[in-house]
Backbone atoms as SQL, in Angstrom:
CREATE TABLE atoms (id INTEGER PRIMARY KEY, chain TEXT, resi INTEGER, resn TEXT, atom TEXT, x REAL, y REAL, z REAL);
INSERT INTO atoms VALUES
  (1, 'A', 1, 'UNK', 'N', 104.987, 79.170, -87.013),
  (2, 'A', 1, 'UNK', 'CA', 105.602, 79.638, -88.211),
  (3, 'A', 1, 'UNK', 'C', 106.777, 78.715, -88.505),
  (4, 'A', 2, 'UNK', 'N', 107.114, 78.253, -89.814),
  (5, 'A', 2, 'UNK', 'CA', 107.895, 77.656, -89.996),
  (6, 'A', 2, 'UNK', 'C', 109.123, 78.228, -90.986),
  (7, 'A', 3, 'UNK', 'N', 110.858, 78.068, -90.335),
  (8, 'A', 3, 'UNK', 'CA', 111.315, 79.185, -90.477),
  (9, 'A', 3, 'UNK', 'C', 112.953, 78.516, -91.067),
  (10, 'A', 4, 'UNK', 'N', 113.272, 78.261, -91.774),
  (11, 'A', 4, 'UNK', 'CA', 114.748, 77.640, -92.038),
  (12, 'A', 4, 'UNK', 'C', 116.038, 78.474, -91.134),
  (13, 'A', 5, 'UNK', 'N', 117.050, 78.342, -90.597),
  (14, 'A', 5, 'UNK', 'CA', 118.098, 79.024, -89.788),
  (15, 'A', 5, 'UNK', 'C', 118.761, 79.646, -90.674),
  (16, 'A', 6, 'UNK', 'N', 118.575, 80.231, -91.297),
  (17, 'A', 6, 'UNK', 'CA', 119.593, 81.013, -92.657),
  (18, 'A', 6, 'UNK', 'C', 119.891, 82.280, -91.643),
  (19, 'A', 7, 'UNK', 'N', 120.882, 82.818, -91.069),
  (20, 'A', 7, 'UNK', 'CA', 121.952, 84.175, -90.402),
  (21, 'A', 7, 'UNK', 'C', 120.921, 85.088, -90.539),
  (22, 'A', 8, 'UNK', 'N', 119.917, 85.789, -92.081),
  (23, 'A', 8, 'UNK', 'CA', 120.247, 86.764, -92.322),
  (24, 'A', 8, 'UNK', 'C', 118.414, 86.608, -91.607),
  (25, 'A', 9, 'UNK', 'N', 117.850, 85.766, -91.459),
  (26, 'A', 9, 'UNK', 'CA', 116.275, 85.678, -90.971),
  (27, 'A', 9, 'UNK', 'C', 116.350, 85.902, -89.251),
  (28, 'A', 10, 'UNK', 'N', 117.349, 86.156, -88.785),
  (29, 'A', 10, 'UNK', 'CA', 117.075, 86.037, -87.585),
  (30, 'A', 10, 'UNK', 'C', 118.019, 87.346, -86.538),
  (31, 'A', 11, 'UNK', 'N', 117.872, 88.456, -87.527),
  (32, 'A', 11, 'UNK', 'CA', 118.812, 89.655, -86.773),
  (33, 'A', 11, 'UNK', 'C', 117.890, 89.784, -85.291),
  (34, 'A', 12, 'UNK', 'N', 118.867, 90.727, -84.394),
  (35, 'A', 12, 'UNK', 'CA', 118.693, 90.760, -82.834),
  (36, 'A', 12, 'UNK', 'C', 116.617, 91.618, -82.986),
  (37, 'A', 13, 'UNK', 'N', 116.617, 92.255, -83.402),
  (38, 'A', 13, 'UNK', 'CA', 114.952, 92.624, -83.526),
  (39, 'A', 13, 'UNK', 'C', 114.253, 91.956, -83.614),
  (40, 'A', 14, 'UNK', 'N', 114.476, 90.511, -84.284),
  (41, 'A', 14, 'UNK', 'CA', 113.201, 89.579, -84.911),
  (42, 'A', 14, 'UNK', 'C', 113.351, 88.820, -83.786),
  (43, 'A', 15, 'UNK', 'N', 114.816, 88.911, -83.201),
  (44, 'A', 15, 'UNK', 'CA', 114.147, 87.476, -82.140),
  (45, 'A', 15, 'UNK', 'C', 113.374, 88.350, -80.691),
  (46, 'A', 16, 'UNK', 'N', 114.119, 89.481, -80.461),
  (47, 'A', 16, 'UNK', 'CA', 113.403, 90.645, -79.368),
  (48, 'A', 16, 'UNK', 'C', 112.063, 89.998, -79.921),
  (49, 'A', 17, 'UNK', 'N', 111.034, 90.655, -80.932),
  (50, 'A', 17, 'UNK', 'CA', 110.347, 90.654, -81.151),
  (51, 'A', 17, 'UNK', 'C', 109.321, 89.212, -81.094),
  (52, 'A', 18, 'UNK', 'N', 109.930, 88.239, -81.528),
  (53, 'A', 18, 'UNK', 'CA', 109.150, 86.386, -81.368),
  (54, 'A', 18, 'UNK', 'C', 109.297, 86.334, -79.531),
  (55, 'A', 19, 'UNK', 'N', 110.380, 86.794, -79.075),
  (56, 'A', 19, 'UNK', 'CA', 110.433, 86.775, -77.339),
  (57, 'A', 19, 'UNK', 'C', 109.467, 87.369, -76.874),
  (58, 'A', 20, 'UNK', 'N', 108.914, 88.128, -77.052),
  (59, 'A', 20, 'UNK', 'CA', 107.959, 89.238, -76.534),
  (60, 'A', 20, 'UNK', 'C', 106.604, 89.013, -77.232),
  (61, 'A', 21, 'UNK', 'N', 106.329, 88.177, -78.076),
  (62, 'A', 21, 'UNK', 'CA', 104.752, 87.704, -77.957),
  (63, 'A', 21, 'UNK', 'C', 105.301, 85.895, -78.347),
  (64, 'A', 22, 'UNK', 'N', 105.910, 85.550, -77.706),
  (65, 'A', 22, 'UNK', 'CA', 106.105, 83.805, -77.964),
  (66, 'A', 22, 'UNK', 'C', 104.743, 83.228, -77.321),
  (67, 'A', 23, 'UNK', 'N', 103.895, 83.795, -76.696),
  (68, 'A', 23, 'UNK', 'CA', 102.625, 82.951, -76.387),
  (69, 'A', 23, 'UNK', 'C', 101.922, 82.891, -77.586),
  (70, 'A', 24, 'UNK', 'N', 102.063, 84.021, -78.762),
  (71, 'A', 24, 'UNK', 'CA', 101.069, 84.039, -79.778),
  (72, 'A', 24, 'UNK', 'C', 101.867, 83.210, -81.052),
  (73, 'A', 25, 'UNK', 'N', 102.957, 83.262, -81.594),
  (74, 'A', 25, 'UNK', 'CA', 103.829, 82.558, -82.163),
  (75, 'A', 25, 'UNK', 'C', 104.771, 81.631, -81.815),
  (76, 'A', 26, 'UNK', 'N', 104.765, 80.479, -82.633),
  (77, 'A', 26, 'UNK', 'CA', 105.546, 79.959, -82.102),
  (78, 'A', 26, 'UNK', 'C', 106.286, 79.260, -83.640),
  (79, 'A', 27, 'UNK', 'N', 107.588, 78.924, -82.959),
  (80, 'A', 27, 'UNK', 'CA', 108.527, 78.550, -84.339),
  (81, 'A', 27, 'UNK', 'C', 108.998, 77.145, -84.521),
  (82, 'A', 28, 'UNK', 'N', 109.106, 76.987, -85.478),
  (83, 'A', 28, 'UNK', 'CA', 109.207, 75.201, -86.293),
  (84, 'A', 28, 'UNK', 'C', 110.138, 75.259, -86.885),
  (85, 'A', 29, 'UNK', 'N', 111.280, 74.809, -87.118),
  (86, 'A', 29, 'UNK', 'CA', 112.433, 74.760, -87.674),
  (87, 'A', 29, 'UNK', 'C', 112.406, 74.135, -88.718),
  (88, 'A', 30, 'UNK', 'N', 112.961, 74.451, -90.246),
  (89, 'A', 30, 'UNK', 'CA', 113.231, 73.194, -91.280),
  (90, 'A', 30, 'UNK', 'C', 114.052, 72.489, -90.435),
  (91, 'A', 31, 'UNK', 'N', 114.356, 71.119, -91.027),
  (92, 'A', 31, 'UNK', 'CA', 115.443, 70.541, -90.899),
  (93, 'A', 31, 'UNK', 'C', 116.968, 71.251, -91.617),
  (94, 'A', 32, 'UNK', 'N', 117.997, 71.267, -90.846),
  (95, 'A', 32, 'UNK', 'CA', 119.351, 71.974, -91.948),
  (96, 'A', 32, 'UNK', 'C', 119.594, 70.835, -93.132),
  (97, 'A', 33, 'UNK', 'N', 120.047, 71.901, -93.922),
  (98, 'A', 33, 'UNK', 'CA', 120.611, 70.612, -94.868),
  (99, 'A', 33, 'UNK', 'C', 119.361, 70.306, -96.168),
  (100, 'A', 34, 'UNK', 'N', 118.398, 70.911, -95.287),
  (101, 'A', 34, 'UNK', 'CA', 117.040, 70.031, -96.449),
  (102, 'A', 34, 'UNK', 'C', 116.110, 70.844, -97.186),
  (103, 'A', 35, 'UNK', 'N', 116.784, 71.417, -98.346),
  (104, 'A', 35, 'UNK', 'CA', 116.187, 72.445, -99.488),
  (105, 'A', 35, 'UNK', 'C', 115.028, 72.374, -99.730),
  (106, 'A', 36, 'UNK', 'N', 114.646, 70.529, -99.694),
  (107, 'A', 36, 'UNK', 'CA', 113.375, 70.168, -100.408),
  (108, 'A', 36, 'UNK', 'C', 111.651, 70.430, -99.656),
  (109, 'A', 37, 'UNK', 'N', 112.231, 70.751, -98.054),
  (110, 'A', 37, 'UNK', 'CA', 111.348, 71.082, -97.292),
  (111, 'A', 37, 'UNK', 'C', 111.027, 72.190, -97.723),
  (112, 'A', 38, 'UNK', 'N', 111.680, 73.097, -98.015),
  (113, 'A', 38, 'UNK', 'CA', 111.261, 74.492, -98.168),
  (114, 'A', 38, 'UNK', 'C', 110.687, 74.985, -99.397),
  (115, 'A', 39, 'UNK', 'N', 109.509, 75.276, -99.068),
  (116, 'A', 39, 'UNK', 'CA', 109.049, 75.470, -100.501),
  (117, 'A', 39, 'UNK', 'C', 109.483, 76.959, -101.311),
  (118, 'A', 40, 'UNK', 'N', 109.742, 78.159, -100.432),
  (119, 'A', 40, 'UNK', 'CA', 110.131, 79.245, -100.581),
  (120, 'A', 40, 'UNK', 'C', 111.779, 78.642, -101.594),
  (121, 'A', 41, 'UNK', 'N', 112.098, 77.582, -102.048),
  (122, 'A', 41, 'UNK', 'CA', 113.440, 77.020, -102.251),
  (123, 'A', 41, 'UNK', 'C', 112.925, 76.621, -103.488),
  (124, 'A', 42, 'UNK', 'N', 111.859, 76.295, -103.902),
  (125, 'A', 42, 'UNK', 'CA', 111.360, 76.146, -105.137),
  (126, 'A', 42, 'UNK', 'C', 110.867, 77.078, -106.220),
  (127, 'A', 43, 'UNK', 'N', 110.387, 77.487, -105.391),
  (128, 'A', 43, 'UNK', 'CA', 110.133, 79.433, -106.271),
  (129, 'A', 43, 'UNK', 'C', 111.583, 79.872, -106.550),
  (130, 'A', 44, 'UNK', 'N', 112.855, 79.586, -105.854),
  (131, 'A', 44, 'UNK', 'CA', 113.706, 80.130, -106.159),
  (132, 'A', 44, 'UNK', 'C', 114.547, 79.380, -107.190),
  (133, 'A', 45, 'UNK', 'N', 114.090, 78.012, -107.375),
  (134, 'A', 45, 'UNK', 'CA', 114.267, 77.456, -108.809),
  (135, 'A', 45, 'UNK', 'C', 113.532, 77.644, -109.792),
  (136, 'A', 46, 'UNK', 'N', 112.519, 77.819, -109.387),
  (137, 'A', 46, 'UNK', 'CA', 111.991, 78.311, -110.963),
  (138, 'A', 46, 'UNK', 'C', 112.259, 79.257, -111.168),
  (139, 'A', 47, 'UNK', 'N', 112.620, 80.828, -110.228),
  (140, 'A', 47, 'UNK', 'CA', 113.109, 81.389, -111.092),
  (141, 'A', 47, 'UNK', 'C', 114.471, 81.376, -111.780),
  (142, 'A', 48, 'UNK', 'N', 115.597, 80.546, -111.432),
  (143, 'A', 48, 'UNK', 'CA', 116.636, 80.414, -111.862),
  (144, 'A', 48, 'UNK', 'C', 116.684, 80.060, -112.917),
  (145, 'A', 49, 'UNK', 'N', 115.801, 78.864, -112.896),
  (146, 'A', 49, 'UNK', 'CA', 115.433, 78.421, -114.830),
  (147, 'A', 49, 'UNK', 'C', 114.922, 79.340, -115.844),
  (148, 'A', 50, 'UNK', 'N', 113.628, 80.255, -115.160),
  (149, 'A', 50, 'UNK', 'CA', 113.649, 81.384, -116.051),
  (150, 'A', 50, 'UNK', 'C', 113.685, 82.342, -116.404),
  (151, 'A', 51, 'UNK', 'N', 114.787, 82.724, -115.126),
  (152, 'A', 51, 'UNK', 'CA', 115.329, 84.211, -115.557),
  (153, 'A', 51, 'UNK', 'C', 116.797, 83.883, -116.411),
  (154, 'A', 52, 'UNK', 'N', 117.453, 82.335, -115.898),
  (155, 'A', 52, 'UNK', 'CA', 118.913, 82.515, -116.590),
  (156, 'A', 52, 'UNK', 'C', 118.852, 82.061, -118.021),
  (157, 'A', 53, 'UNK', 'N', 118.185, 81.443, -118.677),
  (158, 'A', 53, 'UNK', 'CA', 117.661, 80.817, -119.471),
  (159, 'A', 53, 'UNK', 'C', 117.949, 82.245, -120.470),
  (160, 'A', 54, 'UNK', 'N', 118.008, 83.194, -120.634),
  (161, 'A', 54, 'UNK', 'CA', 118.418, 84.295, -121.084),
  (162, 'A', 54, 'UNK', 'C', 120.090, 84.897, -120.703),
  (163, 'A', 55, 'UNK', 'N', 120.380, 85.607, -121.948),
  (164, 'A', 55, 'UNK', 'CA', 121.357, 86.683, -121.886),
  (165, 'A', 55, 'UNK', 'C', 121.251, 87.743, -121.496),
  (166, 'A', 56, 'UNK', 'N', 121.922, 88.229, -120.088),
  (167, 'A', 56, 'UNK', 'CA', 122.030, 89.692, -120.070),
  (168, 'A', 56, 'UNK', 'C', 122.934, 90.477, -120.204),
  (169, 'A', 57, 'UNK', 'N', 123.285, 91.319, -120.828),
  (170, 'A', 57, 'UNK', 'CA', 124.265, 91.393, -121.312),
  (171, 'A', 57, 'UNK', 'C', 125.551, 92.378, -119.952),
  (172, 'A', 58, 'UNK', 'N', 124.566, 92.938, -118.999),
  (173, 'A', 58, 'UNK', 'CA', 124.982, 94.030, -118.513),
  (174, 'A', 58, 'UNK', 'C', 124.269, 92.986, -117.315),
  (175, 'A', 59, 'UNK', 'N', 124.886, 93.226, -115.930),
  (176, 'A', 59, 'UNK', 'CA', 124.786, 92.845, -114.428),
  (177, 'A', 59, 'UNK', 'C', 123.413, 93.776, -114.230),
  (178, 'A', 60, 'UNK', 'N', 123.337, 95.115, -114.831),
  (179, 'A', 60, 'UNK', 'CA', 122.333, 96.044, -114.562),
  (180, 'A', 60, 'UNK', 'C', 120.951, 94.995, -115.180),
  (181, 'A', 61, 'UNK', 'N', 121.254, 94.891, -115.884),
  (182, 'A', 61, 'UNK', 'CA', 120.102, 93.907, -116.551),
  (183, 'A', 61, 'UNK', 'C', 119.561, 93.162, -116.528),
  (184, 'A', 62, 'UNK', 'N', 120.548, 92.234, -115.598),
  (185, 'A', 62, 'UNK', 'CA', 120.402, 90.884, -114.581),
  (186, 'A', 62, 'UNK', 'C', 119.900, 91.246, -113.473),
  (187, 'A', 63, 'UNK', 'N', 120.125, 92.290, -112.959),
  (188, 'A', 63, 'UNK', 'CA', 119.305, 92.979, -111.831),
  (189, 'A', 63, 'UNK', 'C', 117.736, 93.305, -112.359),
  (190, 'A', 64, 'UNK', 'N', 117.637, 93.963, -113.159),
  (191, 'A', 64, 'UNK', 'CA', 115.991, 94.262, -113.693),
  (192, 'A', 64, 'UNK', 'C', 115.435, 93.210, -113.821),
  (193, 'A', 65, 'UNK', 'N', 115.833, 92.531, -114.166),
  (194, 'A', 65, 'UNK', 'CA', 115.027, 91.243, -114.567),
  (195, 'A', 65, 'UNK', 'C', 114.546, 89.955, -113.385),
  (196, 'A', 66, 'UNK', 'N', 115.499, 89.732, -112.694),
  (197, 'A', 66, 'UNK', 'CA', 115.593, 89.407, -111.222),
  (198, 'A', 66, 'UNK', 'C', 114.569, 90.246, -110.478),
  (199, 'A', 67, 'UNK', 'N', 114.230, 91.384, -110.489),
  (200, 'A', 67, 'UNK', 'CA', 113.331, 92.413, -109.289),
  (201, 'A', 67, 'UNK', 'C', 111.853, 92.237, -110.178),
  (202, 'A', 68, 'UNK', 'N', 112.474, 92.571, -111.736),
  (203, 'A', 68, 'UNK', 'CA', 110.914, 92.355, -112.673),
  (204, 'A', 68, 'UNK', 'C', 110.370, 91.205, -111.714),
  (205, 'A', 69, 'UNK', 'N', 110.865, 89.706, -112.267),
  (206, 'A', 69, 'UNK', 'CA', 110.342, 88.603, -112.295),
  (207, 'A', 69, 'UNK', 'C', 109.277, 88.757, -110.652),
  (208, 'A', 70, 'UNK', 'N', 110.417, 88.795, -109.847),
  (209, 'A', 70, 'UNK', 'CA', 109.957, 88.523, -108.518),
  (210, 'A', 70, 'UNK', 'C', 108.692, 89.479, -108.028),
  (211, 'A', 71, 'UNK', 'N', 108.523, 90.544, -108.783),
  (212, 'A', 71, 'UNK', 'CA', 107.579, 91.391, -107.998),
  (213, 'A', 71, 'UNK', 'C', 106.593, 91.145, -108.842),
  (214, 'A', 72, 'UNK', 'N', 106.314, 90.341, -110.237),
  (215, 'A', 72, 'UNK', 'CA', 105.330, 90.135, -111.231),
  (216, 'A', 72, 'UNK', 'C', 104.619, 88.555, -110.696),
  (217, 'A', 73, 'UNK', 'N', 106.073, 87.951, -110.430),
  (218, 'A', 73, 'UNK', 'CA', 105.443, 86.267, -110.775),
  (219, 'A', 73, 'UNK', 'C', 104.409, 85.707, -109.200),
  (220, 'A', 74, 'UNK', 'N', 103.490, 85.106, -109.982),
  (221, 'A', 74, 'UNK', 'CA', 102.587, 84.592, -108.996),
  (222, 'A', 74, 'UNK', 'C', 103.135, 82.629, -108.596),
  (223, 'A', 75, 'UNK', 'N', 103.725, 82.486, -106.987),
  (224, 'A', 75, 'UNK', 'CA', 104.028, 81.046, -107.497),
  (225, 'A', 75, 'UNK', 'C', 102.630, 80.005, -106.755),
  (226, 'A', 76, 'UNK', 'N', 101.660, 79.247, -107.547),
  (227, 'A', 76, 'UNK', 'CA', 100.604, 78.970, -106.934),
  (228, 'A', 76, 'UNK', 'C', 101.105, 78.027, -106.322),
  (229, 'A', 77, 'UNK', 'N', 101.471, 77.774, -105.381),
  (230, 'A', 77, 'UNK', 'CA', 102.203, 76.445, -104.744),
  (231, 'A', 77, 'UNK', 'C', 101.402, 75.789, -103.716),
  (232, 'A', 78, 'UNK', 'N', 101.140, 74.434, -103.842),
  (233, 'A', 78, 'UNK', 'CA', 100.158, 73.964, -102.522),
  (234, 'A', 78, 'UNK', 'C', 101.676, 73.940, -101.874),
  (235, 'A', 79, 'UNK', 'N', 102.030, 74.028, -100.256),
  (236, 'A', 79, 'UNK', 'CA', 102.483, 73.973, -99.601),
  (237, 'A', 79, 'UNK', 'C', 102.362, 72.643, -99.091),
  (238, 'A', 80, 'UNK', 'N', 100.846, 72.376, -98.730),
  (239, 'A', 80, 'UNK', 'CA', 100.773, 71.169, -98.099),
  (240, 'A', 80, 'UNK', 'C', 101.156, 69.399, -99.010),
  (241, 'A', 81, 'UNK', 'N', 100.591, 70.185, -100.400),
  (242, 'A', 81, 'UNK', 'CA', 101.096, 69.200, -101.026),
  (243, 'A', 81, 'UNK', 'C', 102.445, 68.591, -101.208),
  (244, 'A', 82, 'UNK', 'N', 103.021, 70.164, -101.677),
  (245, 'A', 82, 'UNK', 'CA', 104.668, 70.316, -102.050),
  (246, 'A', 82, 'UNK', 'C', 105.118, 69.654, -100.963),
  (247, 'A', 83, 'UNK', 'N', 104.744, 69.546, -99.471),
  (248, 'A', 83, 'UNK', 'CA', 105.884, 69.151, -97.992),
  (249, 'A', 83, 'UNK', 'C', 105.297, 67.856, -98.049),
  (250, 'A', 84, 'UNK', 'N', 104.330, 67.125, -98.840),
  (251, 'A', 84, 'UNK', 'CA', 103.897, 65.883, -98.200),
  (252, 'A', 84, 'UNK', 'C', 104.275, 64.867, -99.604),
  (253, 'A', 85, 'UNK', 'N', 104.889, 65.451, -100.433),
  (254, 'A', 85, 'UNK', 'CA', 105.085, 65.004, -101.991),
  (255, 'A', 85, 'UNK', 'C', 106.481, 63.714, -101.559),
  (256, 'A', 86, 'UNK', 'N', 106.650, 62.808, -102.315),
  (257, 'A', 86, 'UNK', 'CA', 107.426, 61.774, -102.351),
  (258, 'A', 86, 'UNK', 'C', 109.042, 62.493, -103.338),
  (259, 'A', 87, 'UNK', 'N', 110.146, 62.392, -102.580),
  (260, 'A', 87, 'UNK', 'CA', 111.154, 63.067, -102.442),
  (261, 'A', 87, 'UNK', 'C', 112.372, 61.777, -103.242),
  (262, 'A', 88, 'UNK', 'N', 111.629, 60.920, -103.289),
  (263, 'A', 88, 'UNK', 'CA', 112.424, 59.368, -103.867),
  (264, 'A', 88, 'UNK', 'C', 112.672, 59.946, -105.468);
């Protein structure tokens, strides 16, 4: 599994839990520092472009729209492509 070090991915349960079947999983680190590896980092630009791309007028609204998007939008992403794509 391949897993970026972000604090909030790695509370005391998840690692109990990867310890206790590490023969069946095993973990791959992004590199730190490197957004472009992550493709889960691209979905999160597109939605920035098109959820902000609008006025909301109310934070409540910015919230609906943020939970809309994410639980509607499909992101078809080759992975393998996206990590093997030229970064120049």
């Amino acid at each position: 599994m391949f897993v970026d070090r972000a604090t909030p991915h790695c509370p005391k349960i998840t690692k109990q839990y990867l310890a206790h079947h590490k023969d069946a999983i095993r973990l791959e680190y992004l590199p730190v520092g490197c957004p472009e590896f992550n493709a889960v980092e691209e979905c999160w630009r597109q939605g920035k472009y098109n959820i902000l791309s609008y006025y909301y007028p109310t934070f409540d609204s910015l919230k609906g729209a943020i939970s809309s998007y994410y639980k509607t939008r499909r992101f078809n992403l080759d992975v393998i492509k996206y990590l093997t794509r030229s970064t120049d």
